[in-house]
N, C-alpha and C positions, 0 to 999 in steps of 0.2 A: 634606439635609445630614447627616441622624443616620445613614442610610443610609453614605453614604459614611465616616464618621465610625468607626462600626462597624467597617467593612472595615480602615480603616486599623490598628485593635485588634487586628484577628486577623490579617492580614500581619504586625504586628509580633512578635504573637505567633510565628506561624510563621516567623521568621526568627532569633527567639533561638534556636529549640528547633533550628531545622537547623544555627544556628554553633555551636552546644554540640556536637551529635550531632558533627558534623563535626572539632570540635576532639576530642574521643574516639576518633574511630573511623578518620576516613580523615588521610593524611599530606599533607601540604601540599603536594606534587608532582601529588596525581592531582585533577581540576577537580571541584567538587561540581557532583554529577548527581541530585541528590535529585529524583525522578520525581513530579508532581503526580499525585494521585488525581484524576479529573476526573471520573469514572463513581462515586466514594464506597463504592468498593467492601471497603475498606479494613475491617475488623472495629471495632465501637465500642462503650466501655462506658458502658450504657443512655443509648443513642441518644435524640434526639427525636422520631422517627419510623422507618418503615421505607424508608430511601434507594431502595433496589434496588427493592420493588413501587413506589414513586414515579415513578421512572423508567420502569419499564412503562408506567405507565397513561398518561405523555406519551404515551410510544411510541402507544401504544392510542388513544389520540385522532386523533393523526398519520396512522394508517392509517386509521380510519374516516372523517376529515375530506376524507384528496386522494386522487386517484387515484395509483396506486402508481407511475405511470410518467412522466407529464406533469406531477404535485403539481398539478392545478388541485382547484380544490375541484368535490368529488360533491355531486350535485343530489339525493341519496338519503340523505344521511349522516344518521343519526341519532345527534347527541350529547349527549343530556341527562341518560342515565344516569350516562357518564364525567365528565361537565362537574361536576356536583356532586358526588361520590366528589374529583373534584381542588379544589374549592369547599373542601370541610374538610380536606383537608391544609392547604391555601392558608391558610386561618383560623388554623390550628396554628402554620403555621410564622410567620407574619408575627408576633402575638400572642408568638411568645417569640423573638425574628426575632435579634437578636444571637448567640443559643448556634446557631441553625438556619445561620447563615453560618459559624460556625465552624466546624460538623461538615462541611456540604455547599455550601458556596459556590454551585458551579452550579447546584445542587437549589432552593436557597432562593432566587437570582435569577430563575432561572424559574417556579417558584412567585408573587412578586411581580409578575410580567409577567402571568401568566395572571390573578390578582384583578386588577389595574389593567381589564384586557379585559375582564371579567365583570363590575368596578364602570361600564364606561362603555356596554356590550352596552345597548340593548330587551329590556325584559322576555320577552319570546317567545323569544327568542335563547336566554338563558340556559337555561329551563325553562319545560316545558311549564305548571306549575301554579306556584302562588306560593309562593316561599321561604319558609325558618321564618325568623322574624323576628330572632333571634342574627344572620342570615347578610344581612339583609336592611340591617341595623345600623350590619355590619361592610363593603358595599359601599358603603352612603350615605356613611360615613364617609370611603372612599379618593374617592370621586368629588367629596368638596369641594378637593380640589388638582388642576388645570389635568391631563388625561392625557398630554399633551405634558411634561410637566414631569416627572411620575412614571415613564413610557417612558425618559428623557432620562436620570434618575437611573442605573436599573437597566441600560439601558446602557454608560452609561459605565463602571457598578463592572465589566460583563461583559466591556467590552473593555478595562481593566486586571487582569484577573485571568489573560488568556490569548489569545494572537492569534488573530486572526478566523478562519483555515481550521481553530483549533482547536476553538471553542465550534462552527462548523459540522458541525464530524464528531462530538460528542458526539451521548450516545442520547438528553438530554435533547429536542434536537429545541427550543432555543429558536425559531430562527429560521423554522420553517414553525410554530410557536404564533402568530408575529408575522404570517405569512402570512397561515394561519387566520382570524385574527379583527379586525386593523384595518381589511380593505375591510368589513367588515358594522358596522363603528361612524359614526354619520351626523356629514357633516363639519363641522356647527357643534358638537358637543363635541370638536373638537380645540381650539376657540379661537384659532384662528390662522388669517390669510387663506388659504382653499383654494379661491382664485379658480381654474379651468381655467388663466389663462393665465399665472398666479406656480407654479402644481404644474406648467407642460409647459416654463415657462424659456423662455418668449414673446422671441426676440431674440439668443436666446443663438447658439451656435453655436463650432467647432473644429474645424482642417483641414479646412475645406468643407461640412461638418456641421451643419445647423443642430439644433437643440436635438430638435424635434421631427420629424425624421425616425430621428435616433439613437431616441428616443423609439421610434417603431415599430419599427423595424429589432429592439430588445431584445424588444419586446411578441410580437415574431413567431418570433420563434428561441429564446426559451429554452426553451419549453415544450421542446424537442426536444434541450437539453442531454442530453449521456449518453456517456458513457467505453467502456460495454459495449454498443454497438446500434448498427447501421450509420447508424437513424435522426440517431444524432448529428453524422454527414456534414452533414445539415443543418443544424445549429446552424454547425458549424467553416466551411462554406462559406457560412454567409449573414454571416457577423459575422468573417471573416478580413481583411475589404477595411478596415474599419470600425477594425477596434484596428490594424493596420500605420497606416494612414495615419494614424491620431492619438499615436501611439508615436514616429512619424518625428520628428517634432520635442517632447518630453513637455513643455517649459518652457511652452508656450501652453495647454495639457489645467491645468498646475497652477497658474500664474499668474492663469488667465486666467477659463478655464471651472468649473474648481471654486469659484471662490466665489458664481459667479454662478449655477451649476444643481448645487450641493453633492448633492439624491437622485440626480438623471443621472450624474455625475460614480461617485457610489458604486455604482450600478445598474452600471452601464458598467465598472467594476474587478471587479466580481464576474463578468461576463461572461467577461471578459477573462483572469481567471484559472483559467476553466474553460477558455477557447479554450486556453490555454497547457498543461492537462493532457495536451490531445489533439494536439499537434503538439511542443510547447518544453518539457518540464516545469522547465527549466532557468530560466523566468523565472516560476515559480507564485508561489515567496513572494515574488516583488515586486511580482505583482499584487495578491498576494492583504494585503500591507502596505501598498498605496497604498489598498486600499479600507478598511481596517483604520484609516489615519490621516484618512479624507475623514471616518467615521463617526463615529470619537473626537473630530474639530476642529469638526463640524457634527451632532452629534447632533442637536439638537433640527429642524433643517432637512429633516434625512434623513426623522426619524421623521413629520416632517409629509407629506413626499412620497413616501413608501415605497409607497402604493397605489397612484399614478399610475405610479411607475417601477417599481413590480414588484420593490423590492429585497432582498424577505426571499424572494421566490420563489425570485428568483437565488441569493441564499445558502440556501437549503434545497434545492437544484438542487446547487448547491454538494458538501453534506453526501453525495447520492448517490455520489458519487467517489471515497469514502476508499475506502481498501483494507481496513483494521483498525480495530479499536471501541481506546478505550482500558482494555483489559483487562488489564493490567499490573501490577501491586503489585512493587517493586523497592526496593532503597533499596542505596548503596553501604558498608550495615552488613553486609552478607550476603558482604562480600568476605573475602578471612584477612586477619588484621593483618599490617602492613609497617610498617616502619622507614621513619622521617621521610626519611630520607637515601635518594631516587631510585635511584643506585650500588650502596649497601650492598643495594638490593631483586633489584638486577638481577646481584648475590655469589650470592644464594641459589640456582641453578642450582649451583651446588657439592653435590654427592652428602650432602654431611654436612650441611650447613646445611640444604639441602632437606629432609631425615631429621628435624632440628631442628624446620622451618617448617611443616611438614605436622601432625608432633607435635600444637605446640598447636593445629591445626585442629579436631583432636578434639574440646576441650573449647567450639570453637563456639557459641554461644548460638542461631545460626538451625539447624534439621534439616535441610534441604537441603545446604547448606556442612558443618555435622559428617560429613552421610553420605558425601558425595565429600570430604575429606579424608583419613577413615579409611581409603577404600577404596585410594586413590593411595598410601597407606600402605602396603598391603598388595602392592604391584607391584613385585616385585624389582628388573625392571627400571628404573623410574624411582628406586627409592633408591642404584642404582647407577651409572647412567649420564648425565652431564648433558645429549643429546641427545636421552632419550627423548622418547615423542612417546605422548599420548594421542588416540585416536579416541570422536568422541560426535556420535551422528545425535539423530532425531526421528519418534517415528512416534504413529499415533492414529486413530481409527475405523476402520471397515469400508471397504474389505478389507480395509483395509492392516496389522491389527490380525491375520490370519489368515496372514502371511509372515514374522511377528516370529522363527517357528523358523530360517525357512530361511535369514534374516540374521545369526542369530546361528550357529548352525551352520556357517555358511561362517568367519565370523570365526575360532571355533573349530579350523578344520581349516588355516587360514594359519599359523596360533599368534598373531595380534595380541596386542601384550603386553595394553593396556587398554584398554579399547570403555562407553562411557556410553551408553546408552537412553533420550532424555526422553521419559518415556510422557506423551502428551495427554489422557489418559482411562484409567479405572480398567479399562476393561478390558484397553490396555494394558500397563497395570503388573501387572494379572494374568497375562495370559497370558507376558508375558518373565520373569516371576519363575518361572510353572509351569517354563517353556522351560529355563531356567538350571538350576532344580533336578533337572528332569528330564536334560538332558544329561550334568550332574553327576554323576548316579549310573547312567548307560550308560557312561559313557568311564573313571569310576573317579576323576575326578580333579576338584577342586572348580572351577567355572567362576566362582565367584561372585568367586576373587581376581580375575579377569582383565574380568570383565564385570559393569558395575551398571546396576541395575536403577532410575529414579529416576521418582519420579511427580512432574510438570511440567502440571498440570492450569489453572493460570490464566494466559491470556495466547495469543494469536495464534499460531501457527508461528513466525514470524521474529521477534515477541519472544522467543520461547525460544529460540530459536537464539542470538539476539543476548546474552542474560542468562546461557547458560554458561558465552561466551567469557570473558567481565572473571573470573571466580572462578576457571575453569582457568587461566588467565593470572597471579592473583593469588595463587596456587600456586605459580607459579616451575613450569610444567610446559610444555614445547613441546605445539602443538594440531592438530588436524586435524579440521577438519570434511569430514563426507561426507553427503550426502546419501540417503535411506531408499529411493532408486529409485534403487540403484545396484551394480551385482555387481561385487565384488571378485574380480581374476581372480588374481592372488598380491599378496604384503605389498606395500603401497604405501609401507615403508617408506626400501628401499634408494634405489626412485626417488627420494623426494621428497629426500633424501639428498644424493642427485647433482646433481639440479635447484637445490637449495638451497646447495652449494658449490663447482657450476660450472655458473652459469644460461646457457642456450642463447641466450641474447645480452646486449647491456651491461642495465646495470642503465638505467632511464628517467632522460635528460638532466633538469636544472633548465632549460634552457633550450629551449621546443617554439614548435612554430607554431599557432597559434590561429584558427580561423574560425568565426565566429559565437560558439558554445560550445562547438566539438568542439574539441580538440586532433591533434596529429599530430608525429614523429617532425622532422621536416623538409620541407626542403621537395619534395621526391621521393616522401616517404611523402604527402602530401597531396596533390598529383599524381595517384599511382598509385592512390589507394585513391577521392577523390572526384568525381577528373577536375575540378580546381579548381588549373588549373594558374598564372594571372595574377599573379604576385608582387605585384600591386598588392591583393589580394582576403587576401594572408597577411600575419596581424599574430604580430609576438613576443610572445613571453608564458613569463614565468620564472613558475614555481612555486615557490613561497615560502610562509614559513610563519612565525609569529612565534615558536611556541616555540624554545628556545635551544637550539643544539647544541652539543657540547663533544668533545676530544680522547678523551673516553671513553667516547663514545656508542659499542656495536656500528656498524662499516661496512658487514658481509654484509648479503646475503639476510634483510629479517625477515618477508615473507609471497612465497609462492607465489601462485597461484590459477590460475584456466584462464580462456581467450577462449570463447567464443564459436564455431562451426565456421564460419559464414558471415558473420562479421559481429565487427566490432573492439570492442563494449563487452564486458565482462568476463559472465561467468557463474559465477557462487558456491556453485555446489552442490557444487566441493569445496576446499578450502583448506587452505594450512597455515600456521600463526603460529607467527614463535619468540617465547617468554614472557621481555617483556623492560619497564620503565617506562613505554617509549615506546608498546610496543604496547596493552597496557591502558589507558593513557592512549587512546589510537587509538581503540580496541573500547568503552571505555564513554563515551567523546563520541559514537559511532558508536548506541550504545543510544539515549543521550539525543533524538538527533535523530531515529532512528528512531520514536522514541514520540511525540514531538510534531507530525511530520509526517507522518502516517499516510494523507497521500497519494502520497508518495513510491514507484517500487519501491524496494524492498532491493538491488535488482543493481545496478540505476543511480547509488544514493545509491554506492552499495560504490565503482564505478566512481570517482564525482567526488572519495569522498572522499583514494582514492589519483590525483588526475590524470590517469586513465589516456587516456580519450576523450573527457570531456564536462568541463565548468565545472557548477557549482548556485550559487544562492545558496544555498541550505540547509545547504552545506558552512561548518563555523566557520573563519577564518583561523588561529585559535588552537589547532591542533593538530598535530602532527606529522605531518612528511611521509613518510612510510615509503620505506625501501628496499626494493623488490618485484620477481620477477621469476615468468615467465607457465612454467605445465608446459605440458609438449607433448603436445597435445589430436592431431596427427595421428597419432603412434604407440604412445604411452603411455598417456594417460589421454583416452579414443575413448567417443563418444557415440552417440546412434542415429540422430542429425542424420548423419555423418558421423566418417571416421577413414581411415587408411590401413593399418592392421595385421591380425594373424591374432589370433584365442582360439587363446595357447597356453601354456597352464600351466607353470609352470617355468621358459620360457624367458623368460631377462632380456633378449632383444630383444624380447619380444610382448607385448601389450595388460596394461596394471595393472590398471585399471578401465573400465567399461564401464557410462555414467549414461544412462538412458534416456530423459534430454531429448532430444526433437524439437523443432523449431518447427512452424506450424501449417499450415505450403507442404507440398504432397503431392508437390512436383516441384521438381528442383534443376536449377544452371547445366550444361548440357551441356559435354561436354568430348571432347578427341579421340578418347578411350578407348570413347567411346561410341556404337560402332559398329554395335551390334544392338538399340540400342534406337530406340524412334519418336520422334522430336522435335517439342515442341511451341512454338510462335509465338506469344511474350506480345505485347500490344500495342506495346509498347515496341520489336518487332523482334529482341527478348534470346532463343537457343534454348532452351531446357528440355527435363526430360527427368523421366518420373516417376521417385521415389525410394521404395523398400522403408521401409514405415511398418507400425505396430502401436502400436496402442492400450496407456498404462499397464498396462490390466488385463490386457491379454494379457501384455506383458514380466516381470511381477511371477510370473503361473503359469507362464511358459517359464522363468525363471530361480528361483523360488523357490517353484514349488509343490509337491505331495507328490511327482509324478512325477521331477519336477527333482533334489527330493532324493536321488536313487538315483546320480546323476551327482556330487557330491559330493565323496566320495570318491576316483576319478579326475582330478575336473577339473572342468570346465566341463559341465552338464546338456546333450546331444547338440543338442535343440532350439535351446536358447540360442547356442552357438555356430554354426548353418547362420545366426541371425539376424545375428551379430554380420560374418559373412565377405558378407551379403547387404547389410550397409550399408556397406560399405569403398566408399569414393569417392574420386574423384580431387581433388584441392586444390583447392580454389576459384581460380580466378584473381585474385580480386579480391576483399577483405572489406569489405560497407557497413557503414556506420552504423546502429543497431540502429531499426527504426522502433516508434513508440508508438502505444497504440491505436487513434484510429482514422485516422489518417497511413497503415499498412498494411492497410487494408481493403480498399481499392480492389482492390488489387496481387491479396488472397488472394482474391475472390470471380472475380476476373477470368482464377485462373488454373482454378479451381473449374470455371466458363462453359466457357472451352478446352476439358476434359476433356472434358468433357460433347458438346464439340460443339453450344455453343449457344452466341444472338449474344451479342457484349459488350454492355455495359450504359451505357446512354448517361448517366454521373454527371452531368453539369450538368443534365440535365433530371429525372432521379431524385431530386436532392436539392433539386429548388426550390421555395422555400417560397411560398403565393402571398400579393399585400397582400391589405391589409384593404381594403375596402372603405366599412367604418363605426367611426366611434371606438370605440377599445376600451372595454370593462368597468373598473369601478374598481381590481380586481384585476390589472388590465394581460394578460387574456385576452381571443380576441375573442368575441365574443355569442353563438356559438353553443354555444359550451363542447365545440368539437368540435375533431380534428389533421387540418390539409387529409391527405387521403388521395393516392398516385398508382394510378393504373387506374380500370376501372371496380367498380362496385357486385358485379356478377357473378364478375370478377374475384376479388374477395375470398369470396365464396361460393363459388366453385368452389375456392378454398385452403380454405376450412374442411371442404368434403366432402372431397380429399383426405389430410387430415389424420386426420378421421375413420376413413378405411379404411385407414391408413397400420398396417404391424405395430409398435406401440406400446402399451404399456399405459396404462390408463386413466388414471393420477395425469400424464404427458405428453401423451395428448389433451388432458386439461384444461386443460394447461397453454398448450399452442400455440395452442389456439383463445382463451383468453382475451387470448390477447398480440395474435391474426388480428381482436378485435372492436374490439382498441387498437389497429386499424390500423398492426402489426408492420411496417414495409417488409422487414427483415430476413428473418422467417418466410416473405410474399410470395416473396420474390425465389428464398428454397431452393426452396419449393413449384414455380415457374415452371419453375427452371432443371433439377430434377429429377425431377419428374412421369414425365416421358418414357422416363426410363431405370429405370423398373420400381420395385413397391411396397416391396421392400429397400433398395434404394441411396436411393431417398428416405426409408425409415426413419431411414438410418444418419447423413444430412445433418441430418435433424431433429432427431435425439440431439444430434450435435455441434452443433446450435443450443442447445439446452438447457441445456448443459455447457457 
């Protein structure tokens, strides 16, 4: 209870100091987004400890304890060193445990998790030799309160402090701590009946299901959960049959079956919500909230039967999936001051007031926001024009750190009025400030007004992407994001211009048609695009939104963006915003949720969050619905997927930009135009045809390398352009739905085989998992501690010797062969399918395995 008690002190504390912050700083129009530290990264003065090596040495644990791929625990691990190094932090923090929650919440509950585990561990367990007796003391002491009880506690605060797919994606690693070490704790120190047939829910049963078949079905398929590995075909195909049919009707799963097998029940949501990253992501946080509330309503049940059902496995299975750490430090103090009155914000686009507003940007308290203030300041253009439009990418390590000239350079020779560089690393803030300087003093003319240079060093890519917009916004400055893998062929100003005050079609109805979670135009466009033609299968669905709209909202165009080449969900790699209430409002809810669901993509969220194609739940009701309309990706703004135009400098008919997204298909839909090429036969019966492809690092040195640079000056560098006229294709006839991980796998290895001229791949038999045979491990692993394999023994020796004489360098031998002894299906299957066709092209397959 002191425990919880505590907590309550420091949330209340942290809630004065945000309504204060907030009454100061932000105006009552824009929603508080004040971004939880959750990693404690945060600077502090004199700390109670050191948060960040804290969090390592979880980390540290975590790998030396599971295998990196399957999280079972290694039969080799030796953790006695790290176990007591986190022994006396754990002592520290508990001992002064109230200031230790206040600093690091997460730090300090999983610290209290790890001593609970350590006080209730076999001596052998903990350490090989006998503890110093302080520490011996201070475990006696926590092992007089019930460990169910103490679990139960620390818990609960865990899952009031932050939703469940959140503390799974922290570095903390609570949830494989809990992995870890509850099956190695013997089960009459739970104190609580852990009869076999109260832990398997002896009776239970849901949609057919009895208790203990779900039971194996989880025991057998998680291990092989995974977002990035074909192996995860088998998780999605053994456990897809399993959550539809218990989904189809969910009032019996919650009425009925959760209270009667509450760890199944919570095991089963964690499943389930990993099955939905790889097929639906569009139903993650409902899974991932139904297990969130099984755990918060039944903790102490859970924790009793977490061993048998495997369910910190699943949630630390789980945590594999995020896309980004929470490395972010943000606050919406870092924005410029605005005027209470929404309206009066959205005046400031006025040349003078703007002139005004930027002004006192200057005297800024954060340096980031000073420095782009001042510099916007300095942009003739924007003090003059209320139209203007700023450009700002993102760029950061090797190579990409070695084409910062030629990006800049090109901006330079269009005349961009302002261009922003969030460097990710010091050395690219080095090198674009040499760049600036240096071009500065070749051309005569200072670049530094037109181009800034910003060091953006904490936080993900598309935190930073996402953390510029609200401040550029907050500026009163129109925006345009562009993407760092992207040659600008002239000003993408005029276009976006045009696009923006006479969009190439209506702006998107409130009122669309709905299936499943995709949207659609009508009912013609759903027809056409999904062949889902049965009006009985199409539901209405108005888009709506509770913020209030008024007589004086802006009606245009207030974002651009571009599709997709083959396929109708949106792609984000270039945009444009007008800076207006609504949008900022838009863009920093857009942040907030980006951060907290860092399983999400970006493009998808982007997507749902304007309506476009898909539904989320992750999308808040309570935001604006923006007026958008799409650039045109066939002759203006051309990718290397696909486009229909010529590289032709100058001419306002020909290509603007030119972004060197690909998708990952080597081959596109054939078409009538394509009458000298060879067509290839998907299984599907669909014709294909290969498409003109190149790797990032080659488009970067055809369009931006030294050589490139000589072309410049002209126009388009010669290379670049034969590239640009060698990907023009004919229109898709038909744009799908974008597919997710491992949903398109099948599709891409299968068109891979084709090429190759070798068989297809028989997926039901590839991906089957086999049973068990004998009750599993307390751990909810089966006893051999091994991942059924498919092929023979030989099989797999004969991929590790090709591997070996494959032309790759050492640090990638290594690495394939350790994934080929983890019984890789993936690695397998390239090995197989390309062996044949010589020791390069299976090099080159095994790179893009890598990668």
């Amino acid at each position: 209870m002191w425990l919880v008690c505590c907590r309550a002190v420091v949330l209340g504390v942290w809630l004065a100091s945000c309504c204060q912050a907030r009454a100061q700083h932000v105006p009552s129009w824009l929603p508080d987004v004040e971004i939880e530290d959750y990693e404690c990264r945060r600077e502090l003065q004199q700390p109670l400890l050191n948060w960040a090596h804290l969090r390592q040495r979880f980390a540290l644990l975590a790998k030396e304890a599971l295998d990196e791929r399957t999280l079972r625990m290694r039969q080799d691990a030796q953790l006695d060193a790290v176990q007591l190094e986190l022994l006396e932090f754990a002592a520290v923090i508990l001992w002064r445990f109230p200031q230790a929650l206040n600093e690091c919440p997460f730090g300090a509950i999983t610290a209290s998790i790890f001593a609970t585990c350590m006080a209730f561990l076999e001596g052998h367990d903990r350490a090989k030799s006998p503890l110093k007796p302080p520490y011996e003391r201070f475990l006696a002491d926590l092992s007089q309160t019930p460990m169910v009880e103490l679990l139960s506690r620390d818990l609960a605060v865990l899952l009031d402090l932050a939703p469940l797919h959140v503390t799974a994606a922290t570095e903390w690693g609570t949830f494989a701590l809990l992995h870890i070490y509850l099956p190695k704790i013997r089960a009459h120190k739970y104190q609580v009946d852990t009869s076999p047939e109260r832990l398997r829910c002896a009776g239970a049963a849901v949609a057919g299901y009895t208790a203990e078949r779900m039971l194996d079905m989880l025991r057998r398929h998680t291990p092989y959960a995974s977002g990035r590995d074909i192996e995860g075909l088998k998780f999605l195909r053994g456990l897809d049959g399993l959550v539809s049919a218990t989904m189809k009707d969910p009032r019996e799963f919650s009425s009925v079956y959760v209270p009667a097998c509450p760890a199944g029940s919570a095991a089963f949501a964690a499943s389930a919500a990993m099955l939905s990253l790889m097929s639906n992501p569009s139903l993650f946080e409902r899974f991932s909230n139904l297990a969130h509330w099984i755990l918060r309503s039944y903790t102490a049940e859970a924790v009793s039967g977490a061993s048998t059902w495997g369910i910190f496995h699943g949630l630390a299975k789980l945590g594999q999936f995020s896309l980004r750490s929470f490395d972010l430090v943000w606050s919406p103090e870092e924005l410029m001051p605005m005027p209470d009155d929404r309206y009066d914000f959205d005046k400031l686009r006025s040349p003078l007031l703007r002139r005004e507003h930027l002004a006192r940007g200057k005297q800024h308290k954060h340096p980031v926001s000073r420095k782009i203030a001042s510099f916007l300041l300095g942009v003739e253009d924007i003090l003059q024009n209320s139209d203007a439009m700023v450009f700002v990418t993102a760029v950061g390590g090797m190579p990409f750190a070695n084409y910062i000239r030629g990006f800049i350079h090109r901006a330079m020779v269009l005349g961009l009025h302002a261009l922003v560089l969030a460097c990710m690393d010091e050395m690219a803030f080095e090198r674009c400030t040499q760049v600036v300087q240096g071009l500065s003093s070749s051309s005569g003319s200072d670049l530094s007004r037109r181009i800034l240079c910003v060091a953006a060093t904490e936080g993900h890519v598309i935190f930073i992407k996402h953390a510029f917009l609200p401040f550029l916004l907050s500026a009163a400055v129109d925006t345009v994001w562009i993407d760092f893998d992207t040659f600008i062929l002239q000003d993408p100003t005029p276009a976006i211009v045009a696009a923006r005050d006479s969009p190439a079609r209506e702006l998107p109805q409130r009122s669309r048609v709905r299936f499943g979670s995709f949207l659609f135009d009508d009912a013609a466009d759903i027809c056409g695009l999904s062949k889902i033609c049965d009006p009985r299968q199409h539901w209405s669905h108005n888009v709506t939104s509770s913020s209030v709209e008024t007589d004086l909202d802006y009606t245009g165009v207030e974002v651009l963006v571009t599709e997709h080449w083959d396929a109708r969900c949106l792609n984000n790699g270039l945009f444009y915003v007008r800076a207006s209430y609504r949008t900022l409002t838009f863009f920093t809810l857009f942040l907030k949720q980006i951060y907290v669901n860092p399983y999400t993509d970006n493009q998808n969220l982007f997507d749902a969050f304007l309506s476009h194609s898909t539904l989320d739940a992750a999308v808040p009701e309570a935001r604006p619905v923006l007026r958008y309309a799409l650039l045109d990706i066939d002759s203006k703004f051309g990718c290397a997927e696909g486009h229909m135009n010529k590289a032709s400098p100058g001419d306002p008919d020909g290509l603007v930009t030119f972004h060197f997204w690909a998708s990952d298909f080597r081959t596109r839909e054939a078409s009538g135009e394509d009458t000298q090429r060879e067509r290839i036969v998907a299984r599907n019966g669909v014709e294909r045809v290969e498409k003109v492809r190149a790797g990032k690092d080659q488009l970067f040195e055809l369009f931006f390398g030294e050589e490139a640079q000589l072309g410049y000056s002209s126009g388009v560098p010669a290379a670049g352009a034969s590239f640009i006229e060698q990907a023009r294709a004919p229109k898709p006839s038909w744009k799908g739905m974008c597919s997710v991980t491992a949903v398109g796998v099948e599709e891409l290895v299968d068109e891979r085989l084709i090429q190759g001229e070798q068989q297809l791949i028989d997926w039901q038999a590839a991906t089957a998992v086999a049973a068990t045979a004998e009750p599993l491990a307390n751990d909810g692993l089966d006893a051999s501690g091994r991942v059924p394999c498919s092929g023979t023994l030989e099989e797999w020796a004969e991929a590790l010797r090709a591997v070996a004489d494959a032309d790759l360098d050492q640090a990638q031998v290594s690495a394939l062969k350790s994934r080929l002894r983890s019984f890789d299906l993936g690695v397998l299957l390239t090995v197989r399918a390309f062996q044949p066709l010589g020791p390069q092209r299976l090099a080159q397959e095994l790179r893009d395995v890598l990668s």
